[in-house]
N, CA, C and O of each residue as an XYZ file, in Angstrom:
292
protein
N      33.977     60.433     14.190
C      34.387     61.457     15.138
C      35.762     61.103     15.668
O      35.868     60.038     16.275
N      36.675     61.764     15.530
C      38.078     62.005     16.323
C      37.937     61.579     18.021
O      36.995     61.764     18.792
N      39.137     61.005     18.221
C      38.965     60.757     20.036
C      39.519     62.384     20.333
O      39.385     62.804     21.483
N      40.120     63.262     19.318
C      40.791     64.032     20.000
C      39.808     65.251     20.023
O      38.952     65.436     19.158
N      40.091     66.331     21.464
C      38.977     67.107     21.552
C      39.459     68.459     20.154
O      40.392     68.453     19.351
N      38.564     69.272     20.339
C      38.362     70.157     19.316
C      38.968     71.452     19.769
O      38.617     72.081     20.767
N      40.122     71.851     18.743
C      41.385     72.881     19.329
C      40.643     74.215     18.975
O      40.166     74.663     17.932
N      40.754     74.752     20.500
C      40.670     76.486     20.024
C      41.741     77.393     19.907
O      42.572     77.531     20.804
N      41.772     78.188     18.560
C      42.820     78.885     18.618
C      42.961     80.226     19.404
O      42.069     81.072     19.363
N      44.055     80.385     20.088
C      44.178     81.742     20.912
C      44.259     82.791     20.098
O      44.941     82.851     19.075
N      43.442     83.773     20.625
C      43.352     84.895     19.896
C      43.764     85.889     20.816
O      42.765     86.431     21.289
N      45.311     86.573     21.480
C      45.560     87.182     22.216
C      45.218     88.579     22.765
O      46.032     89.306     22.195
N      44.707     89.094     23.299
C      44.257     90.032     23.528
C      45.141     90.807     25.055
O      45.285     90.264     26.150
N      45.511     91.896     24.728
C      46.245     92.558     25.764
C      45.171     93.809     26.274
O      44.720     94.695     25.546
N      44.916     93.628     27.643
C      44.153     95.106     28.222
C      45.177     95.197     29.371
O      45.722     94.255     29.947
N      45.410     97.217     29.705
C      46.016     97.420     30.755
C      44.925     97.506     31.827
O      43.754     97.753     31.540
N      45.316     97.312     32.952
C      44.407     97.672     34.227
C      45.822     97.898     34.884
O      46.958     97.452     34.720
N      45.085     98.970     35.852
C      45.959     99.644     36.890
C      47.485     99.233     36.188
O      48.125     98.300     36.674
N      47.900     99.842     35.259
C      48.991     99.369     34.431
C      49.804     98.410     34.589
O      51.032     98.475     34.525
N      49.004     97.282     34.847
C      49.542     96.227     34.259
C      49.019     95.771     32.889
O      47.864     96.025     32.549
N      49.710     95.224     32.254
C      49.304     94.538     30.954
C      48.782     93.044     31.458
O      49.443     92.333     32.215
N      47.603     92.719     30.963
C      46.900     91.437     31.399
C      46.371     90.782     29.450
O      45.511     91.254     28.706
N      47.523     89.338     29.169
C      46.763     89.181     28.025
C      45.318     87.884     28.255
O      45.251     87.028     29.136
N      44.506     88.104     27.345
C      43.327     87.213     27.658
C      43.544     86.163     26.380
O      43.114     86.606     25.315
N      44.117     84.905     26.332
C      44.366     84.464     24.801
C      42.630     83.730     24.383
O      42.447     83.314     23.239
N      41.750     83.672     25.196
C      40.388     83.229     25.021
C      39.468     84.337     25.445
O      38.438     84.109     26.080
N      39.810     85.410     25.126
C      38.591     86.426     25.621
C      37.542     86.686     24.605
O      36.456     87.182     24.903
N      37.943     86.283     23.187
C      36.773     86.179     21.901
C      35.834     85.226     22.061
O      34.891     85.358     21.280
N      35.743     84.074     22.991
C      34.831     83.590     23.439
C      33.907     84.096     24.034
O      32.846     83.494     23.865
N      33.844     85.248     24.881
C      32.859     86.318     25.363
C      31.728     86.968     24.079
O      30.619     87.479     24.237
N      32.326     86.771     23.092
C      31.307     87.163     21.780
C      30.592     85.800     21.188
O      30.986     85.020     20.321
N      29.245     85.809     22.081
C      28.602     85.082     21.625
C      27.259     84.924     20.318
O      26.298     84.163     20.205
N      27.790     86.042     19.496
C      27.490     85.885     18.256
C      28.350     85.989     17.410
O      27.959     86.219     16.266
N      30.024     85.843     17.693
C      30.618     85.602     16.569
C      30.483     83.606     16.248
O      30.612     82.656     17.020
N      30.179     83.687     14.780
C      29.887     82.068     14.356
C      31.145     81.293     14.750
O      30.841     80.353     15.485
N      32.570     81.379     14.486
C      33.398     81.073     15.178
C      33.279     80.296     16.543
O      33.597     79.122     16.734
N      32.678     81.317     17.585
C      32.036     80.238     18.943
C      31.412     79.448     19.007
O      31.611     78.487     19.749
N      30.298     79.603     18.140
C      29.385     79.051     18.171
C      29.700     77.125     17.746
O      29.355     76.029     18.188
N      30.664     77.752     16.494
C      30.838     76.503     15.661
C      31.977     75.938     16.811
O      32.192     74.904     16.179
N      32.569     75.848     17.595
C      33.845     76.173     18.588
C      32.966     74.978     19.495
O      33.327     73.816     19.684
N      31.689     75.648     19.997
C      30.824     75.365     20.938
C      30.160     73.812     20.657
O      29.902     72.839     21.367
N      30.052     74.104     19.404
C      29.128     72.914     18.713
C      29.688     71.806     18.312
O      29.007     70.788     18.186
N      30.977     71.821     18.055
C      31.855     70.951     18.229
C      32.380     70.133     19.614
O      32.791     68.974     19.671
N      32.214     71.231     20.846
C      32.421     70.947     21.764
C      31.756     69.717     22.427
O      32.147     68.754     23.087
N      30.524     70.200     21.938
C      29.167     69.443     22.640
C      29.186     67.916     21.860
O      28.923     66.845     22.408
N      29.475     68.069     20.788
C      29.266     66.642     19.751
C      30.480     65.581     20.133
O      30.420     64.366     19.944
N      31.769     66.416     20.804
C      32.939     65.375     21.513
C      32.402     65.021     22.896
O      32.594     63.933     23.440
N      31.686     66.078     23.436
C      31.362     65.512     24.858
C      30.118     64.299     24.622
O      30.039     63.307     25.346
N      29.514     64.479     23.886
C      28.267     63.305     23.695
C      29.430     61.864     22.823
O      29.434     60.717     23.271
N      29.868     62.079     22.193
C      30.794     60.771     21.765
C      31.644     60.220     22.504
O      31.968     59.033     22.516
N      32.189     61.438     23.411
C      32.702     60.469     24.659
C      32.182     59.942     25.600
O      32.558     58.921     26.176
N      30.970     60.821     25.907
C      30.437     60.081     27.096
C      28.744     59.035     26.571
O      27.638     58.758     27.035
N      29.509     58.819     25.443
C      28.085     57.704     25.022
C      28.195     56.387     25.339
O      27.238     55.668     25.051
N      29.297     55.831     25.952
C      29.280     54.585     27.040
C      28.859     54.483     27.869
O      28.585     53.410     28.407
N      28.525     56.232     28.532
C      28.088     55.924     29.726
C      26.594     55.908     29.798
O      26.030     55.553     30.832
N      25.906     56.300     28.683
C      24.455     56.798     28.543
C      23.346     55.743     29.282
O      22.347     56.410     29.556
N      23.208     54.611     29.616
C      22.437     53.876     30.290
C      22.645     54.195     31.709
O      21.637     54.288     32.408
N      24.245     54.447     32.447
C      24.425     54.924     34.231
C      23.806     55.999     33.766
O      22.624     55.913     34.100
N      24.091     57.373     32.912
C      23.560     58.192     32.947
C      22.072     57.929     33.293
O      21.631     58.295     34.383
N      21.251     57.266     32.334
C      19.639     57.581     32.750
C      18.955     57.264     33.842
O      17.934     57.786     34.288
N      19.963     55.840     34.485
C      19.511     55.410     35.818
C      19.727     56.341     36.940
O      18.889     56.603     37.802
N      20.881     56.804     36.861
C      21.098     58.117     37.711
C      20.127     59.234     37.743
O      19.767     59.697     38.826
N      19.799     59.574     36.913
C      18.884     60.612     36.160
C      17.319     60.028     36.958
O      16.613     60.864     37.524
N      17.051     59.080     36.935
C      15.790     58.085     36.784
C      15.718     58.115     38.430
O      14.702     58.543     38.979
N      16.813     57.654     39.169
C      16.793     57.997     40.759
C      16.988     59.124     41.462
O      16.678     59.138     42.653
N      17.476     60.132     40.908
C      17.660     61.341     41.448
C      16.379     62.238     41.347
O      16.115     63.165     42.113
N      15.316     61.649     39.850
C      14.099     62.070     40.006
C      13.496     61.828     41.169
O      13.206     62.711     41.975
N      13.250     60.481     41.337
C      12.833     59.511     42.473
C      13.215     60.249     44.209
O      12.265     60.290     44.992
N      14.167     60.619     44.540
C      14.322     61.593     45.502
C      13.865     62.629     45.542
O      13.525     63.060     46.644
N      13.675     63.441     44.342
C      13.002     64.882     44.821
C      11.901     64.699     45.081
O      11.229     63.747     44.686
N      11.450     65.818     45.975
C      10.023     66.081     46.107
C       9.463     67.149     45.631
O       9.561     68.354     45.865
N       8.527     66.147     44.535
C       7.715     67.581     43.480
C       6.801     68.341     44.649
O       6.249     67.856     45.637
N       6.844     69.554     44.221
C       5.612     70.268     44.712
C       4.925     70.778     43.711
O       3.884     71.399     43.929
């Protein structure tokens, strides 16, 4: 896995409102069944778990005490 994160390309999109021109260069992300996102997404998730897999033991203890505070009902 790359240290570097995973590039999305802008896909520009121009809408007028109250005539202004407003461009959205990530508004194809709103289509969450084009595979594109998905694969976009899934990549996303696989850099965030490789980066933060040093931390995975604070993670569970954290996890493990914050259970420990709530109160189940």
């Amino acid at each position: 896995m790359s240290s570097l994160p995973p590039h999305a390309e802008p896909r520009p999109v121009v809408a007028l409102h109250h005539g202004e021109a407003l461009s959205d260069e990530f508004s194809w992300f709103r289509d969450r069944e084009d595979p594109a996102v998905l694969e976009y997404l899934h990549a996303e998730n696989q850099y965030a778990e490789a980066m933060l897999a040093p931390t995975a033991a604070l993670q569970e203890r954290l996890y493990v005490e914050m259970l420990g505070r709530i109160k189940e009902t």
